[in-house]
Each structure stands twice: as C-alpha cells, then as structure tokens.
mmCIF file of the N, C-alpha and C atoms, coordinates in Angstrom:
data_MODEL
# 
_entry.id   MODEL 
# 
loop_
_atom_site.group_PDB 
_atom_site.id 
_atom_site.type_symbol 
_atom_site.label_atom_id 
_atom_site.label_alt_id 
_atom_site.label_comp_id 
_atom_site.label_asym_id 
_atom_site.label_entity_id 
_atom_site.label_seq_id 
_atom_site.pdbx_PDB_ins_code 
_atom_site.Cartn_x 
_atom_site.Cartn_y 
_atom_site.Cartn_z 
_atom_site.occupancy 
_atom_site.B_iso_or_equiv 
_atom_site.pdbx_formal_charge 
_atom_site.auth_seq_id 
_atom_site.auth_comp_id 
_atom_site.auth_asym_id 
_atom_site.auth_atom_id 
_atom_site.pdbx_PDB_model_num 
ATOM 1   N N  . UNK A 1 1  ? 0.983   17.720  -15.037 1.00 0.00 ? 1  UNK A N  1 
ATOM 2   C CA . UNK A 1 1  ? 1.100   16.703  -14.022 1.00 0.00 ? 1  UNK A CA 1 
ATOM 3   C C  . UNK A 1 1  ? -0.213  16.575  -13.263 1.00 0.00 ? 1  UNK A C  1 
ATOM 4   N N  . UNK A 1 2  ? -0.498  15.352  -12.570 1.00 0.00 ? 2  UNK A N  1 
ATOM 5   C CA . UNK A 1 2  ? -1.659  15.249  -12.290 1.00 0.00 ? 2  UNK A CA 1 
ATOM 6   C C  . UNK A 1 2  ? -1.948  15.969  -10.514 1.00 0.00 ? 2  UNK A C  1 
ATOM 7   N N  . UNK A 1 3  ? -2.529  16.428  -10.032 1.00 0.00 ? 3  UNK A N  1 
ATOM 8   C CA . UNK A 1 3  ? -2.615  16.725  -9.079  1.00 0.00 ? 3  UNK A CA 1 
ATOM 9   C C  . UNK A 1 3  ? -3.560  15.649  -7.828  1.00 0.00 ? 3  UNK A C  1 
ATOM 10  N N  . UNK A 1 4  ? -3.466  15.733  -6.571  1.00 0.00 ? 4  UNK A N  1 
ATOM 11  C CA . UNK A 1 4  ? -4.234  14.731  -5.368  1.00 0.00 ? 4  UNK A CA 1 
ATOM 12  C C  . UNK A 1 4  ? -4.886  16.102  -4.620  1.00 0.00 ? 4  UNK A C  1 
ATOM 13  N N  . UNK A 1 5  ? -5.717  15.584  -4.026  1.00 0.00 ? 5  UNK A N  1 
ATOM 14  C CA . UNK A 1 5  ? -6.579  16.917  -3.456  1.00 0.00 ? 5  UNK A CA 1 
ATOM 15  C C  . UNK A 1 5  ? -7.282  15.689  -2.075  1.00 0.00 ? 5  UNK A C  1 
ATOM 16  N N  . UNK A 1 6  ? -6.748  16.031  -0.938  1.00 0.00 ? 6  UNK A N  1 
ATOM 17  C CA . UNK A 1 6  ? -7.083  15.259  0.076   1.00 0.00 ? 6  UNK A CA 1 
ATOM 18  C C  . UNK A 1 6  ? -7.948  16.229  1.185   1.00 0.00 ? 6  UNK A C  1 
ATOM 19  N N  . UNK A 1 7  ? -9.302  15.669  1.447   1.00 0.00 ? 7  UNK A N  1 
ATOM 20  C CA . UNK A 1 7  ? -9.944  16.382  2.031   1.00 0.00 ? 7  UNK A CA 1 
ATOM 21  C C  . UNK A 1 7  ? -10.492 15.809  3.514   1.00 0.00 ? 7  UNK A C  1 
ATOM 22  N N  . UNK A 1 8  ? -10.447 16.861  4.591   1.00 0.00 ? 8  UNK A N  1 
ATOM 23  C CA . UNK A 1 8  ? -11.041 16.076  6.102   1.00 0.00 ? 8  UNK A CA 1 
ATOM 24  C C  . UNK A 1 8  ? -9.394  15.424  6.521   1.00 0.00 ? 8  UNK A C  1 
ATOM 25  N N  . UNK A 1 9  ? -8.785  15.653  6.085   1.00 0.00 ? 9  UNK A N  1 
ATOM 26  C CA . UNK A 1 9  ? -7.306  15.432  6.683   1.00 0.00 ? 9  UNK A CA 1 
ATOM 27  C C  . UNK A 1 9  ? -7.489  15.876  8.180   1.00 0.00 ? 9  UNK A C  1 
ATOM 28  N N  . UNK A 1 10 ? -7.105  14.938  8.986   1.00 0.00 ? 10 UNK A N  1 
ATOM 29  C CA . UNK A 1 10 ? -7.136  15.094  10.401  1.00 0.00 ? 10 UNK A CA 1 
ATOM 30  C C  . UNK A 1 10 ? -5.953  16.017  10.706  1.00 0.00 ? 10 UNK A C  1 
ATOM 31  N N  . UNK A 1 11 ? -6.149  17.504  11.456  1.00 0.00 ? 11 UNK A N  1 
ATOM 32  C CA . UNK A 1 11 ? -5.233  18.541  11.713  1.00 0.00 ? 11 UNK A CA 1 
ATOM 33  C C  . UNK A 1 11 ? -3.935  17.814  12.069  1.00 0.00 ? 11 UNK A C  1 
ATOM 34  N N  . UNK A 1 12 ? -3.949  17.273  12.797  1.00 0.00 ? 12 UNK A N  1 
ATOM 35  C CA . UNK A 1 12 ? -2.768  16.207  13.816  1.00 0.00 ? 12 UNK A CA 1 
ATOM 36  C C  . UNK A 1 12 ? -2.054  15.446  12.743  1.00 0.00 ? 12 UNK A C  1 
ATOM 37  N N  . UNK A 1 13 ? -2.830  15.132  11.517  1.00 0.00 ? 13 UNK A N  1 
ATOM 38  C CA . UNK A 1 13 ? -2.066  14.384  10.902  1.00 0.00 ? 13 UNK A CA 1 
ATOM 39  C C  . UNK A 1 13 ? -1.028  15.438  9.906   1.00 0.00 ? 13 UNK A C  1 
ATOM 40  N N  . UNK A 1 14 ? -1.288  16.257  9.420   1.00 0.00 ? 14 UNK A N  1 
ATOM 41  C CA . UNK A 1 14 ? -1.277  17.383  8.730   1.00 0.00 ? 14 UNK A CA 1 
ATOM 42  C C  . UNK A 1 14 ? 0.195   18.129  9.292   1.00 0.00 ? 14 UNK A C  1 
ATOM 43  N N  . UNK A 1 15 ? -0.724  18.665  11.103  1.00 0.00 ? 15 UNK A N  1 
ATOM 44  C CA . UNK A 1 15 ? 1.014   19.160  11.450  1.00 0.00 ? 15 UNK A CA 1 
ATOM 45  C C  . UNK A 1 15 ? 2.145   18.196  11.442  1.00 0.00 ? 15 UNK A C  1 
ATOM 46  N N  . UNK A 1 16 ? 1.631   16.953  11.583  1.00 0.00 ? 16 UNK A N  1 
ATOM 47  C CA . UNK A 1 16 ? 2.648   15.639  11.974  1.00 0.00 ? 16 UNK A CA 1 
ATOM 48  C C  . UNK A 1 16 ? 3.981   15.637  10.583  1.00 0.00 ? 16 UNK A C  1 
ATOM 49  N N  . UNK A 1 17 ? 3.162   16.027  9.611   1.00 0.00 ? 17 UNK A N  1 
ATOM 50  C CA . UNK A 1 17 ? 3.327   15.900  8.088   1.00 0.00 ? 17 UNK A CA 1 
ATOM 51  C C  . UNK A 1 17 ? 4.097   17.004  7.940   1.00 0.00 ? 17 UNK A C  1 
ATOM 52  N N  . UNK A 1 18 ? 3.801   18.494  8.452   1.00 0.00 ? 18 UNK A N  1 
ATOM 53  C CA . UNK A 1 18 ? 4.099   19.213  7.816   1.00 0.00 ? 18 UNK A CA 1 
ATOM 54  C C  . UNK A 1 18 ? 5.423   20.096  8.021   1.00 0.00 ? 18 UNK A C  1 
ATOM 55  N N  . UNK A 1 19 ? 5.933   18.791  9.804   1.00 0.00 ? 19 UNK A N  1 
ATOM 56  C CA . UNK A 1 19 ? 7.230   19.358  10.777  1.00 0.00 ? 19 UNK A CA 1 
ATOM 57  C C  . UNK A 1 19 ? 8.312   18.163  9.644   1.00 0.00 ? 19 UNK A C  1 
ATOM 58  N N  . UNK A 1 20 ? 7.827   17.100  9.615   1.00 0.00 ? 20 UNK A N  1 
ATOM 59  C CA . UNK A 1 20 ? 8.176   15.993  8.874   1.00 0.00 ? 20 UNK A CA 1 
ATOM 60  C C  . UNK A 1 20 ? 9.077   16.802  7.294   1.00 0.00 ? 20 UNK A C  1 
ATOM 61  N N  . UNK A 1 21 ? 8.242   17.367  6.957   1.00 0.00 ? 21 UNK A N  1 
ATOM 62  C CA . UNK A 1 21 ? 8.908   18.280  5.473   1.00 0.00 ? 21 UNK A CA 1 
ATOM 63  C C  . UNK A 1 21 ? 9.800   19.323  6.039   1.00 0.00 ? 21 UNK A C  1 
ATOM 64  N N  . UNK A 1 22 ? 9.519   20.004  6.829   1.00 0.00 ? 22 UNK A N  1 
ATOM 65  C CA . UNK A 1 22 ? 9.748   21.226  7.655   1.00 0.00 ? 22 UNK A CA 1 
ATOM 66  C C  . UNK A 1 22 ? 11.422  20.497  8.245   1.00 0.00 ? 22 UNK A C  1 
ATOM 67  N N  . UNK A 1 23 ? 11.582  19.519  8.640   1.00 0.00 ? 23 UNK A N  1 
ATOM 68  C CA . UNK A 1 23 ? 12.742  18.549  9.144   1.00 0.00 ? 23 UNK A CA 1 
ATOM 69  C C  . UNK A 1 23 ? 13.869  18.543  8.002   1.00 0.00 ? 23 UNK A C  1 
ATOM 70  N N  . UNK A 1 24 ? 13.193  18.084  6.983   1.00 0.00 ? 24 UNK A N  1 
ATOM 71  C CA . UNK A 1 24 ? 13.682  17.855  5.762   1.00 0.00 ? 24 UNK A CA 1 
ATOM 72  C C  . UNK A 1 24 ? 14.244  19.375  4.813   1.00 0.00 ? 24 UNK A C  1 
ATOM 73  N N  . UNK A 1 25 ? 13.835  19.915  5.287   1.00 0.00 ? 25 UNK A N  1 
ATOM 74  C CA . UNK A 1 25 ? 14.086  21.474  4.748   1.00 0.00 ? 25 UNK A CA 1 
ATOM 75  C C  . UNK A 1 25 ? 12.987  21.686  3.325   1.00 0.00 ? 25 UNK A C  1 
ATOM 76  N N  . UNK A 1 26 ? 11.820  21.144  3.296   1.00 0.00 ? 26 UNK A N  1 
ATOM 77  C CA . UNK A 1 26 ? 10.955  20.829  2.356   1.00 0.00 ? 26 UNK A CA 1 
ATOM 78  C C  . UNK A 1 26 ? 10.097  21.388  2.385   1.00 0.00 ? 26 UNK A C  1 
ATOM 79  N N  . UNK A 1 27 ? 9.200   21.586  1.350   1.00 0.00 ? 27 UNK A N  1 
ATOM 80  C CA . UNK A 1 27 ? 7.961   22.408  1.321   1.00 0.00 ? 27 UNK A CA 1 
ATOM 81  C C  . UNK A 1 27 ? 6.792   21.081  1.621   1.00 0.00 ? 27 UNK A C  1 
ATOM 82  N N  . UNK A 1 28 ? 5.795   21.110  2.190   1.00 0.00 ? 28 UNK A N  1 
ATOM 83  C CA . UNK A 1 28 ? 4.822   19.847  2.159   1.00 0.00 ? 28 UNK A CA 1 
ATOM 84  C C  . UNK A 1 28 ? 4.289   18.745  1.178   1.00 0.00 ? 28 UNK A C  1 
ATOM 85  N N  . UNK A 1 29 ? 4.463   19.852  -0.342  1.00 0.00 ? 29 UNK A N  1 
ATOM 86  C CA . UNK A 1 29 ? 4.026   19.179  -1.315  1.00 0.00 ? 29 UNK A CA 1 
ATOM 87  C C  . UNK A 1 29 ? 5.177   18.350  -1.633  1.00 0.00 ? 29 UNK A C  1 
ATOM 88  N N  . UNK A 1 30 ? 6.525   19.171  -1.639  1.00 0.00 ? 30 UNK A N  1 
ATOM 89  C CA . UNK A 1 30 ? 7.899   18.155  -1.979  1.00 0.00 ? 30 UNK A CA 1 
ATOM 90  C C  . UNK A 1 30 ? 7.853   16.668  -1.273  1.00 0.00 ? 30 UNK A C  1 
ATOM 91  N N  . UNK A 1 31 ? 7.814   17.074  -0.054  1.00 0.00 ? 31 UNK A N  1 
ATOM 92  C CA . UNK A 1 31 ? 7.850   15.952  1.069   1.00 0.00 ? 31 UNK A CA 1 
ATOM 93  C C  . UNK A 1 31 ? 6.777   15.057  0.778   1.00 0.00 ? 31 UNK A C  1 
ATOM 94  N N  . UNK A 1 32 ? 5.362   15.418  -0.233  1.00 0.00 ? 32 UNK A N  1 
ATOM 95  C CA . UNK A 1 32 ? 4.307   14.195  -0.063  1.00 0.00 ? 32 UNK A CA 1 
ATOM 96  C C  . UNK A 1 32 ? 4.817   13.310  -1.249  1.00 0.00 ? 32 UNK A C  1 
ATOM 97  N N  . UNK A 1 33 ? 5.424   14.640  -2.221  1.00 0.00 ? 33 UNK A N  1 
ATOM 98  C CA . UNK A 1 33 ? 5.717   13.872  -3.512  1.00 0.00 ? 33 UNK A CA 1 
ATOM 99  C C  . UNK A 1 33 ? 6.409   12.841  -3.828  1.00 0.00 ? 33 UNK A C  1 
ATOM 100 N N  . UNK A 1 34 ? 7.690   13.052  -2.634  1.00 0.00 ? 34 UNK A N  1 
ATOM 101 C CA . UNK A 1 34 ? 8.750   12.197  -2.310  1.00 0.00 ? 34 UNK A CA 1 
ATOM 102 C C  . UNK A 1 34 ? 8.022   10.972  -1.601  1.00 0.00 ? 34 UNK A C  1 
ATOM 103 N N  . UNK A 1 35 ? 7.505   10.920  -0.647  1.00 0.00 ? 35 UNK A N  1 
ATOM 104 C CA . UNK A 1 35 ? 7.067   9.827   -0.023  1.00 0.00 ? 35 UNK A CA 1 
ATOM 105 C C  . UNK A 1 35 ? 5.647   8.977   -0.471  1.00 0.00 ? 35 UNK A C  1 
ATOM 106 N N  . UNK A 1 36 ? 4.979   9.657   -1.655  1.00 0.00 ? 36 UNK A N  1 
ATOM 107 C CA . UNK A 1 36 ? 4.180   8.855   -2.645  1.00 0.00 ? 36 UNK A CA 1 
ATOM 108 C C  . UNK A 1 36 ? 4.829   7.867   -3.608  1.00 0.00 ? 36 UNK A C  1 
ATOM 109 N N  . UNK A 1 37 ? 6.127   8.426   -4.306  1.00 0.00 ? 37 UNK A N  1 
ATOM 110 C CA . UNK A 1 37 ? 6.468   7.861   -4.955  1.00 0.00 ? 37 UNK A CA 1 
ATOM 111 C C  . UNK A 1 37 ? 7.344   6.938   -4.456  1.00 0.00 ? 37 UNK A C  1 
ATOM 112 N N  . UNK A 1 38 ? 7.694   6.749   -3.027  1.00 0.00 ? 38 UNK A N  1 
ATOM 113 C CA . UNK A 1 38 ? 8.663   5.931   -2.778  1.00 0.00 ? 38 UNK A CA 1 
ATOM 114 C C  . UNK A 1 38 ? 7.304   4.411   -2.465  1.00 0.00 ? 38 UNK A C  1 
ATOM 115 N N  . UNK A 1 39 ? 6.098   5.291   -1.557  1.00 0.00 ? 39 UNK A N  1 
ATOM 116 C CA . UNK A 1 39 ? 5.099   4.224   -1.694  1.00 0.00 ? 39 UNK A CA 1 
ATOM 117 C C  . UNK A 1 39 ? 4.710   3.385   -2.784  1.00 0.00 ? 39 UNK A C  1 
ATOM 118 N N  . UNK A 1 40 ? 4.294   4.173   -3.552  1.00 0.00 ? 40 UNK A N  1 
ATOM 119 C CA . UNK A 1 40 ? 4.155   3.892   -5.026  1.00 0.00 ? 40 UNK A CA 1 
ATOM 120 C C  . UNK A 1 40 ? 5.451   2.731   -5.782  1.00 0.00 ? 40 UNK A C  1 
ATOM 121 N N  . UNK A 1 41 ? 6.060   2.910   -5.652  1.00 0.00 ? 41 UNK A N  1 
ATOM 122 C CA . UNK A 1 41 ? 7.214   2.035   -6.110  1.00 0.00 ? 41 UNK A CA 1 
ATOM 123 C C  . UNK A 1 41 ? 7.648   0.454   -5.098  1.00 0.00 ? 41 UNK A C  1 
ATOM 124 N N  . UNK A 1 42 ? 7.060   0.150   -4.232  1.00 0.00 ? 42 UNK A N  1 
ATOM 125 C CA . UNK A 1 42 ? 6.694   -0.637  -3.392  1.00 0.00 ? 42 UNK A CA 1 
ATOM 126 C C  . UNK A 1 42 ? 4.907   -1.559  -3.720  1.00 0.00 ? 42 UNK A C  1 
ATOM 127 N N  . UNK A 1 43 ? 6.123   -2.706  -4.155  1.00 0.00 ? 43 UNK A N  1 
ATOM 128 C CA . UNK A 1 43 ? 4.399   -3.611  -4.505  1.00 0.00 ? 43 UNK A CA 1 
ATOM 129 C C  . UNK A 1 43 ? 3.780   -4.204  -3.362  1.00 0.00 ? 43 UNK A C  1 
ATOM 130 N N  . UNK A 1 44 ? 2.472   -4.025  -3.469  1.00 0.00 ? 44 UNK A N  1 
ATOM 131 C CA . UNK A 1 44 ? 1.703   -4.404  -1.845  1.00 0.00 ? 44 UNK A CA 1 
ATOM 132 C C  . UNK A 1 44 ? 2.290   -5.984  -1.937  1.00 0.00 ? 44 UNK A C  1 
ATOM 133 N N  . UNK A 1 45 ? 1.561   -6.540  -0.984  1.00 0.00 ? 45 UNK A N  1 
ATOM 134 C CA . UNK A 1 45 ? 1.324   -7.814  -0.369  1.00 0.00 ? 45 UNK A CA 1 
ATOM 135 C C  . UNK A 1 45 ? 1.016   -8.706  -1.866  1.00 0.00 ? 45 UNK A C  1 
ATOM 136 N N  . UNK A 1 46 ? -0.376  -8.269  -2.386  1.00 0.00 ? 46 UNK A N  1 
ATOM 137 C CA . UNK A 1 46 ? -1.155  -8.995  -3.439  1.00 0.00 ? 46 UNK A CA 1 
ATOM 138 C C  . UNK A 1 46 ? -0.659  -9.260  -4.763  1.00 0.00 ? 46 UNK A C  1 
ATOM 139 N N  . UNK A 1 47 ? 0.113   -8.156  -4.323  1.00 0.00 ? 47 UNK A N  1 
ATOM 140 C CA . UNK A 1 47 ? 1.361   -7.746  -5.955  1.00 0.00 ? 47 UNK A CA 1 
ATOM 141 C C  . UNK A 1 47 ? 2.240   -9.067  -6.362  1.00 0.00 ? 47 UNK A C  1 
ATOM 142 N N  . UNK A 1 48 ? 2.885   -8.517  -4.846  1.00 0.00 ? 48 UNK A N  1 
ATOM 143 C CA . UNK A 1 48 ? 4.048   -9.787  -4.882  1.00 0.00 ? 48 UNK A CA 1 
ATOM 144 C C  . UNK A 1 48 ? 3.698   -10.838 -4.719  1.00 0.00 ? 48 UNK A C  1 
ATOM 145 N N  . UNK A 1 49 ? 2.395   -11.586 -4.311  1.00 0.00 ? 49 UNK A N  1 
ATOM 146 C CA . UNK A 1 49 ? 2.291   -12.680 -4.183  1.00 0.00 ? 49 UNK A CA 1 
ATOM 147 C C  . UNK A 1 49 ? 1.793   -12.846 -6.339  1.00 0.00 ? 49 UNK A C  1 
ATOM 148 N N  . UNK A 1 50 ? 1.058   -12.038 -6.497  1.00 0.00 ? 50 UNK A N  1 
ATOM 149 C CA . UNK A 1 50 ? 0.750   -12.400 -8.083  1.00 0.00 ? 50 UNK A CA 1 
ATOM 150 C C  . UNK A 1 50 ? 2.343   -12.599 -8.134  1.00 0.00 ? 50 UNK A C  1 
ATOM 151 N N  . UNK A 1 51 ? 2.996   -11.477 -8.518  1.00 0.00 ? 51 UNK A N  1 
ATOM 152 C CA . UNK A 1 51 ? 3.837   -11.710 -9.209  1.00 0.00 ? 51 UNK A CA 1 
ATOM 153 C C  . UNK A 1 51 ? 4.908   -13.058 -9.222  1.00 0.00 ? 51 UNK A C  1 
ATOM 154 N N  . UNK A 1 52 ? 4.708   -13.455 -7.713  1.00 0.00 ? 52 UNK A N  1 
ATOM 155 C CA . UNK A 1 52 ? 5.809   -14.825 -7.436  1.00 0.00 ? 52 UNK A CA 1 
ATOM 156 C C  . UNK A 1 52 ? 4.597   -15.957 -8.081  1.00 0.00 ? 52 UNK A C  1 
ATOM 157 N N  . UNK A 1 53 ? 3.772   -16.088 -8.359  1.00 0.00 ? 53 UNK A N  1 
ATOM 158 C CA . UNK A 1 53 ? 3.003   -17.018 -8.731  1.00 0.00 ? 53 UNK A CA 1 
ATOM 159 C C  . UNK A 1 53 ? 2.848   -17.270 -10.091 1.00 0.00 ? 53 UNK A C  1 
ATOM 160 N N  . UNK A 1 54 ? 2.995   -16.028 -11.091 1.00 0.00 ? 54 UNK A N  1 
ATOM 161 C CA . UNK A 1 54 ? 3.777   -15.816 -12.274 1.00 0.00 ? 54 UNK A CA 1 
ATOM 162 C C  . UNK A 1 54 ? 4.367   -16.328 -12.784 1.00 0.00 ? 54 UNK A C  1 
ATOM 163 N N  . UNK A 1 55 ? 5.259   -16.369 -11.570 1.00 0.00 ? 55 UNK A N  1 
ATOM 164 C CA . UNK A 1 55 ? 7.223   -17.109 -11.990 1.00 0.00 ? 55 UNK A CA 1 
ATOM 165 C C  . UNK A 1 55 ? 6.805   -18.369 -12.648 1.00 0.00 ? 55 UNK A C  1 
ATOM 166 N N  . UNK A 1 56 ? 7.771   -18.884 -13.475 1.00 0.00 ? 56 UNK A N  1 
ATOM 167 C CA . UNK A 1 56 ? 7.966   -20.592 -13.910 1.00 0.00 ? 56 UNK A CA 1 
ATOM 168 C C  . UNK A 1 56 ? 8.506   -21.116 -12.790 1.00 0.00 ? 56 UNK A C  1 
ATOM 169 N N  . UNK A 1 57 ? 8.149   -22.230 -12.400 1.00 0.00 ? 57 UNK A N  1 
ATOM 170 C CA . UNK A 1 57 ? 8.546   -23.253 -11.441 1.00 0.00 ? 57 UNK A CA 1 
ATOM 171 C C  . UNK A 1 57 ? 9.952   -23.346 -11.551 1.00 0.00 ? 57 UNK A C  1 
ATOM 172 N N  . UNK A 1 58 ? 10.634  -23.311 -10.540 1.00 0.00 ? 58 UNK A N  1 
ATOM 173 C CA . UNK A 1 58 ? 11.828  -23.906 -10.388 1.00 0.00 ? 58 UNK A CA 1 
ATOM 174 C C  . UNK A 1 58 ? 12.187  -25.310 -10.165 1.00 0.00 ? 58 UNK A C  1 
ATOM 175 N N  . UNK A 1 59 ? 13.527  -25.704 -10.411 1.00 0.00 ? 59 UNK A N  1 
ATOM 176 C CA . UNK A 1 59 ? 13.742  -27.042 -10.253 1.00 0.00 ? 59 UNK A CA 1 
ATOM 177 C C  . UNK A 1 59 ? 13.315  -27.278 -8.875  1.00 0.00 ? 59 UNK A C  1 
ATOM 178 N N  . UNK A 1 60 ? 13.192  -28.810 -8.472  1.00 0.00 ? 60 UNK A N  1 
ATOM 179 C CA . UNK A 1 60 ? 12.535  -28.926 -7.822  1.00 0.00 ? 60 UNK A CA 1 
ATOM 180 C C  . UNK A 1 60 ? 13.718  -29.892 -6.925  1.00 0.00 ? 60 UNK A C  1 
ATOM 181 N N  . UNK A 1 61 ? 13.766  -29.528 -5.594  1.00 0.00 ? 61 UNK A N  1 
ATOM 182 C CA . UNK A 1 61 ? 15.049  -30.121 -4.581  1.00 0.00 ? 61 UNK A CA 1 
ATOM 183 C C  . UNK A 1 61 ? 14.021  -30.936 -3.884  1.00 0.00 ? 61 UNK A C  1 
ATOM 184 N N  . UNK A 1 62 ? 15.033  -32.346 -3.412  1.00 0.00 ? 62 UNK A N  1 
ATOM 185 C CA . UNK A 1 62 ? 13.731  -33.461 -2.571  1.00 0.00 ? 62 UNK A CA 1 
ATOM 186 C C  . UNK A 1 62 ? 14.505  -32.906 -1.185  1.00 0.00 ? 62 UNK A C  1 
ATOM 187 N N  . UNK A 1 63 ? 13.453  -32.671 -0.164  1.00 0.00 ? 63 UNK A N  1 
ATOM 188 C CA . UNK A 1 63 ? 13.793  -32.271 1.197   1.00 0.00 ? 63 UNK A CA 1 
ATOM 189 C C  . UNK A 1 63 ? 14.929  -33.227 1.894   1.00 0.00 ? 63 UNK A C  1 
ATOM 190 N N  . UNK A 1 64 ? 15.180  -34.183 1.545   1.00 0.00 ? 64 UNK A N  1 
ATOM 191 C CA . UNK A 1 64 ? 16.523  -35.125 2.156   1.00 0.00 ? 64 UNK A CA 1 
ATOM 192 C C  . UNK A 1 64 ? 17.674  -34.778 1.705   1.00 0.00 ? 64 UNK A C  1 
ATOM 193 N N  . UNK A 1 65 ? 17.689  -34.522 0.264   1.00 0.00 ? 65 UNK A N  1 
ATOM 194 C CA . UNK A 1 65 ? 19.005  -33.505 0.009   1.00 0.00 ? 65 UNK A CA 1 
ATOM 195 C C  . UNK A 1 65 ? 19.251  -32.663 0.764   1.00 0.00 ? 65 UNK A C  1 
ATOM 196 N N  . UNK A 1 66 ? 18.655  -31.334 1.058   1.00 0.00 ? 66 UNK A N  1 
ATOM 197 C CA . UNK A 1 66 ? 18.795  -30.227 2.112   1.00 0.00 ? 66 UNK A CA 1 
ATOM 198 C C  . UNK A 1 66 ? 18.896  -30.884 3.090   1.00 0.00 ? 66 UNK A C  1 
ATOM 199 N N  . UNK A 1 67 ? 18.562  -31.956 3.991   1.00 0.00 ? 67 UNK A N  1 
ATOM 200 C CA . UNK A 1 67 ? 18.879  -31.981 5.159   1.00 0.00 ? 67 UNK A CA 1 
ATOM 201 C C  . UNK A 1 67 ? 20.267  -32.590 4.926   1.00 0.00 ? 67 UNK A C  1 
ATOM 202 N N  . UNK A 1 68 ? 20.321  -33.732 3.828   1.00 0.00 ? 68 UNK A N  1 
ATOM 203 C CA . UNK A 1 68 ? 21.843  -33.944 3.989   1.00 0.00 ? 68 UNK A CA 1 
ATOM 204 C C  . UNK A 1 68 ? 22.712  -32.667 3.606   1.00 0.00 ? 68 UNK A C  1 
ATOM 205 N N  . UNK A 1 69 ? 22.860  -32.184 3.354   1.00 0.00 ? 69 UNK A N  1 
ATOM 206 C CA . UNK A 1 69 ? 23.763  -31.012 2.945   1.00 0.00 ? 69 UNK A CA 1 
ATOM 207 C C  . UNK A 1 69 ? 23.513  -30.042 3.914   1.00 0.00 ? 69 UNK A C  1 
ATOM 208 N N  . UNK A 1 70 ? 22.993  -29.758 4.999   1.00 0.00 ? 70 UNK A N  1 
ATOM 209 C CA . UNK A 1 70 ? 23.091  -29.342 6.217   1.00 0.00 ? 70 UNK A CA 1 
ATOM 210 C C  . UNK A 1 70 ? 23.982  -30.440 7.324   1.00 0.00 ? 70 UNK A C  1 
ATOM 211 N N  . UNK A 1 71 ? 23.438  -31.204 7.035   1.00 0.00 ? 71 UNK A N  1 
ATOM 212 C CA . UNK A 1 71 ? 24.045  -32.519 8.134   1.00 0.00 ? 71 UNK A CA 1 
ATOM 213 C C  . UNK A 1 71 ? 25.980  -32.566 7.887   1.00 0.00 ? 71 UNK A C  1 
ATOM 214 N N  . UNK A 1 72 ? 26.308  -32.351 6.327   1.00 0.00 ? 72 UNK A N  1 
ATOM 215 C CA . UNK A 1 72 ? 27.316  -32.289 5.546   1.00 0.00 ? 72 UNK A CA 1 
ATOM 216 C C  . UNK A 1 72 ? 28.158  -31.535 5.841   1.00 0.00 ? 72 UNK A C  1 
ATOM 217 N N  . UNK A 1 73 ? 27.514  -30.007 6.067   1.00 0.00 ? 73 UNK A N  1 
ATOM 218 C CA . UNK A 1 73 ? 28.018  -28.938 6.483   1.00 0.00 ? 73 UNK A CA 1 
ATOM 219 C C  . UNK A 1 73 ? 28.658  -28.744 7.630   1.00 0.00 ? 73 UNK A C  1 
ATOM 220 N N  . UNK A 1 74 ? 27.601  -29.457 8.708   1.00 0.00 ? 74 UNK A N  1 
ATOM 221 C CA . UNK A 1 74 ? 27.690  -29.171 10.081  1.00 0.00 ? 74 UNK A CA 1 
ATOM 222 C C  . UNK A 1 74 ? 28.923  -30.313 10.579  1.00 0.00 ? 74 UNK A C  1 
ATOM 223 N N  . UNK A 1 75 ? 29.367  -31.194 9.888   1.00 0.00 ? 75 UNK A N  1 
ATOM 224 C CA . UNK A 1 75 ? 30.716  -32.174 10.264  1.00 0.00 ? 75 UNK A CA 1 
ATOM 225 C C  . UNK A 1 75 ? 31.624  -32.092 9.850   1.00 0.00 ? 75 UNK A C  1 
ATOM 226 N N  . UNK A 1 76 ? 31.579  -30.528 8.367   1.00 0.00 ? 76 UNK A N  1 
ATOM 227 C CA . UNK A 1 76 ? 32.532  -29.995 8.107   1.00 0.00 ? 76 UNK A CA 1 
ATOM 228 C C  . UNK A 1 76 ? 33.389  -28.958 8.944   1.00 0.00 ? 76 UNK A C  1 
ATOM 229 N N  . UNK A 1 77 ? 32.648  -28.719 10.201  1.00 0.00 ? 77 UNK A N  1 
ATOM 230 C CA . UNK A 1 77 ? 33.230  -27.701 10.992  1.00 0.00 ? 77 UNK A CA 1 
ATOM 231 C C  . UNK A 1 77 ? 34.126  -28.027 12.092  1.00 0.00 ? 77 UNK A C  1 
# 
C-alpha cells in the first residue's frame, strides 16, 4: 500500500487531529485513512462541473411551460 509522509505539520493541527481519532477510539493513521478516503471519493468543484458538461443535452423545456405549470399548480390548491 502506498504510504503519505506529511512534513512541517503545524503542532495545533496535529493535536487537533489526533483528539479527533482519539474521540473515535482510533489510532491517527486509522482516522487519516478514513477521512482521506471519504475526501477522496468526493469530486471537487472542477470535477463536477466537467463531468455535468459531459452529459448529453437534455430535452429542452420553453420557460412559459414552467411558469404555466406553476401558475396550474398554484389554482389547484
């Protein structure tokens, strides 16, 4: 498995981290492993915008429909 080796880690951040595992009943490395991979599995910003840009176009609704079918709705009540 591949290992991370993080260096100049600010102390503060470290104990912050290491009550955080310590909470969890965890050893530090468990607790980073867990919360890398949950990062990791989370597509940034750039991701998801590629990826929605990707997509095939959807049909395409003319904005007066939606308002009638709101307007529709709202005199159904």
């Amino acid at each position: 498995m591949p290992n991370v080796l993080i260096r100049n880690l600010d102390p503060e951040v470290h104990s912050v981290l290491t009550a955080r595992a310590e909470a969890r009943g965890q050893s530090l490395q468990q607790y980073l492993t867990e919360e890398l991979t949950e990062l990791a599995a989370k597509p940034t910003l750039a991701e998801l915008f590629a990826e929605i840009e990707a997509r095939p176009p959807g049909p395409r609704i003319d904005p007066q429909d939606i308002v009638n079918a709101i307007h529709e709705g709202r005199k159904g009540r």
